[in-house]
Each structure stands twice: as C-alpha cells, then as structure tokens.
N, C-alpha and C positions, 0 to 999 in steps of 0.2 A: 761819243761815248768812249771813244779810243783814250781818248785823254783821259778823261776820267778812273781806266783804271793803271795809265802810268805814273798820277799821280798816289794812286793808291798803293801800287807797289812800291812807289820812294818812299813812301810815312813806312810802311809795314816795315822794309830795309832800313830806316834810321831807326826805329824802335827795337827792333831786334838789335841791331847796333849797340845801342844803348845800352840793353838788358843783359848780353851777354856776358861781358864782364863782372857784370854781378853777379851774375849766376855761377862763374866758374871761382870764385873768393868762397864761396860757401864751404869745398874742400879743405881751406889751408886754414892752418890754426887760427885765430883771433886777432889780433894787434894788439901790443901791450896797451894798461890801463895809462890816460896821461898823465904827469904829474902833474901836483897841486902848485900851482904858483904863487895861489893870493894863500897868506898865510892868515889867522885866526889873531890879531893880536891884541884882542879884549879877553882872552881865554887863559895869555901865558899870564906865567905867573915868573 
C-alpha cells in the first residue's frame, strides 16, 4: 500500500509542477497579438 501512495504523491508533485506556472502568468499583462504573415492577396487591389 506504501507504494501506492508514493506513487500518488509523485503524479500530485508533477501536476502541481505543471500548473504552477500557469497559474502565476495570470498576473502579468497578456502577450502581444502575433503578426499576420499569410497576407490576403485575392483582396488587394
């Protein structure tokens, strides 16, 4: 049973891992929009 929940604390630990960083981006501004690269060119004129 021992095993069972050291394996259960590793998953908890990489998930929290994981999520953290997300979580602390929430504060900072946004990242700009990307540019458009493919351009429109049945549109120009």
């Amino acid at each position: 049973m021992s095993n069972a929940w050291i394996v259960l604390g590793i998953c908890v630990i990489v998930v929290l891992g994981a999520a953290l960083p997300l979580i602390r981006q929430r504060d900072q501004t946004p990242p700009p929009p990307p540019k458009e690269t493919l351009r429109n060119w049945r549109n120009e004129k």
